[in-house]
C-alpha positions in Angstrom: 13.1 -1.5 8.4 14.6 1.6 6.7 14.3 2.5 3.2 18.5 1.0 1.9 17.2 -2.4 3.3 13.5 -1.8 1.2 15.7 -0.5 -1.9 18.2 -3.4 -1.4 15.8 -5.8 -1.8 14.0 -4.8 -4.7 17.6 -4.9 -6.0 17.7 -8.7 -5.3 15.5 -9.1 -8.3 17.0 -9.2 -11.6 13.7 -7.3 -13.4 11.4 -4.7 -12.4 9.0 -7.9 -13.4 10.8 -9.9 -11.5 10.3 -7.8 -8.6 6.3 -7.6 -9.1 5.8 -11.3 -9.2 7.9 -11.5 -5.8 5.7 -9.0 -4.4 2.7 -10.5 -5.6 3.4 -13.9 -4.1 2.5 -12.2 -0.4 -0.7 -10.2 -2.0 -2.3 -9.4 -5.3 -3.2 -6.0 -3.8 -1.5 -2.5 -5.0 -0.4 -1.6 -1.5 -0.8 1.9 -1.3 1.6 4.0 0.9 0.8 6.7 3.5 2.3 9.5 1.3 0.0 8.0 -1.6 -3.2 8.2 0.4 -2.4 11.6 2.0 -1.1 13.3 -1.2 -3.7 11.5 -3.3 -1.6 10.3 -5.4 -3.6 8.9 -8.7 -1.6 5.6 -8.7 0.2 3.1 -6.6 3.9 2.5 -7.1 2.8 -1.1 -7.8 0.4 -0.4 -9.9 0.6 -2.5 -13.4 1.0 1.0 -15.2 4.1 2.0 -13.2 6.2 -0.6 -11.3 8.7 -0.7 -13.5 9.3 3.0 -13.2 9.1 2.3 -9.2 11.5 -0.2 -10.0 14.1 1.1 -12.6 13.8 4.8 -10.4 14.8 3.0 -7.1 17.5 0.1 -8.0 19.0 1.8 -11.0 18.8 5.9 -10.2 18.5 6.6 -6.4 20.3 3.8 -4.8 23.6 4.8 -7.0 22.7 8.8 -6.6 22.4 7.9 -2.3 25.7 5.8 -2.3 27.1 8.6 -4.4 26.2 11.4 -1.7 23.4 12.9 -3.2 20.1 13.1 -0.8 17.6 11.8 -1.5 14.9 13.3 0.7 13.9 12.0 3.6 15.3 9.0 2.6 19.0 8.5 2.4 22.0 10.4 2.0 23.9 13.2 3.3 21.9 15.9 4.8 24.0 18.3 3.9 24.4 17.3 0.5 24.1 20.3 -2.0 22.1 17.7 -4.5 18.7 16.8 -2.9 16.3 14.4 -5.2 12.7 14.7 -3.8 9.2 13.0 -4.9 6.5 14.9 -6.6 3.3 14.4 -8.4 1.9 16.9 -10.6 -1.8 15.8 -10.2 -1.2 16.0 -5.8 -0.5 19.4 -6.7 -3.9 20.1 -8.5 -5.8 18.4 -6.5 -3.7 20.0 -3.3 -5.2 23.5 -5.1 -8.3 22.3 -5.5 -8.3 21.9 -9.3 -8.2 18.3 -10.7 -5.9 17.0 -12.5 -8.1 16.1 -15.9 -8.0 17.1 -19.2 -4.7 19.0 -19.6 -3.3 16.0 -21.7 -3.6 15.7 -25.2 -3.8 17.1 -28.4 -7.7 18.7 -28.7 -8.2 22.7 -28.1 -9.9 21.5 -25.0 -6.5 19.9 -23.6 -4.8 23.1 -24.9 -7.3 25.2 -22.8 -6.9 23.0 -19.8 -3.2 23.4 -20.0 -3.3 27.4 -20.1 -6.1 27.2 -17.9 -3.4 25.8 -15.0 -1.0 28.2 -15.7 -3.4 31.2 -15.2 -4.7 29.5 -11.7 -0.7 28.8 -10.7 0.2 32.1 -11.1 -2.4 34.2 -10.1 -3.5 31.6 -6.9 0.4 29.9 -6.3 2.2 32.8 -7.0 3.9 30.8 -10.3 6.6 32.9 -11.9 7.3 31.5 -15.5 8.3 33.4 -18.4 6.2 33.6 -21.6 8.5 31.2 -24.1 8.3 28.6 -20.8 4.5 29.3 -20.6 4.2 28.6 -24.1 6.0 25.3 -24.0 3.8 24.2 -21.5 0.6 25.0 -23.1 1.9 23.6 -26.7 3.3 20.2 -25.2 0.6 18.1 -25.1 1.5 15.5 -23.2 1.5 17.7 -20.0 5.6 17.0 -19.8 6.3 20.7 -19.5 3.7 21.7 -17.3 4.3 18.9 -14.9 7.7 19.5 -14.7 7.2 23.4 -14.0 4.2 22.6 -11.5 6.8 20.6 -9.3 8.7 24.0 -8.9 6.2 25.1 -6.7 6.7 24.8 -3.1 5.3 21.7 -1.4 2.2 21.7 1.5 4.4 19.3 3.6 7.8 19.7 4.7 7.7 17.7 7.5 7.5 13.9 6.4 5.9 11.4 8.7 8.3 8.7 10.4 6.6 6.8 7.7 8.5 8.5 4.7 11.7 6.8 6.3 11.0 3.7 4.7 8.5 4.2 2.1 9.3 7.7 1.2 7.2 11.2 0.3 5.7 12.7 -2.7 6.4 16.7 -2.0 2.9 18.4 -3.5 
């Protein structure tokens, strides 16, 4: 098993929903992968919430990125591509630091807080270099979008993926 056959698959199924109810057929259970449980991630990749992310992210973005030359890490591709795609999770990261990864969504002063809260404990813990418009982005966009996408800069615990991640793949946090 290898992750093109895995992604090939899923492909076989003409909907992300589709997919779900074939995978649901052999258990009602959100398998969790070994990168989820060791990166503690906060959901599965079949959870209801986000399968069709997992879904749409793996038929319709990676596969044609892979087949286009473009590595995706550590699962397909060229490794000596100069494009690398890699998995992250803003909330492994947190919790990786030893913060959780609560409250920093939303529109209250108290999710505002939160949010420049992260910053201050990225920089001055992680070593975070971000400049002040960025910073202020990230503490005015409250739905976390900024921040997340500025705390996956950081560099991951991990670099070595498990034989595992062949198949199922590996959230960098």
């Amino acid at each position: 098993m290898d992750w093109s056959k895995s992604v090939e698959w899923m492909a076989g199924f003409r909907t992300p929903r589709d997919w779900r109810r074939g995978v649901r057929t052999v258990t009602r259970k959100e398998p969790r992968r070994l990168t989820d449980r060791a990166s503690a991630t906060p959901l599965a990749s079949m959870n209801l919430r986000i399968f069709k992310q997992t879904w749409t992210a793996m038929v319709e973005l990676l596969q044609p990125l892979a087949k286009a030359g473009v590595r995706i890490e550590p699962l397909a591709g060229p490794r000596d591509s100069r494009v690398v795609v890699a998995e992250g999770c803003p909330a492994s990261i947190l919790k990786r630091g030893g913060d959780t990864s609560r409250g920093y969504k939303g529109k209250d002063a108290s999710n505002r807080d939160r949010r420049r809260e992260i910053l201050e404990i990225a920089h001055h813990q992680w070593g975070l270099r971000i400049s002040e418009s960025v910073a202020d982005r990230c503490i005015d966009g409250t739905a976390g979008d900024d921040l997340d996408a500025v705390l996956l800069t950081l560099d991951p615990l991990v670099t070595v993926p498990p034989a595992e991640a062949l198949v199922e793949g590996w959230v960098f946090s």
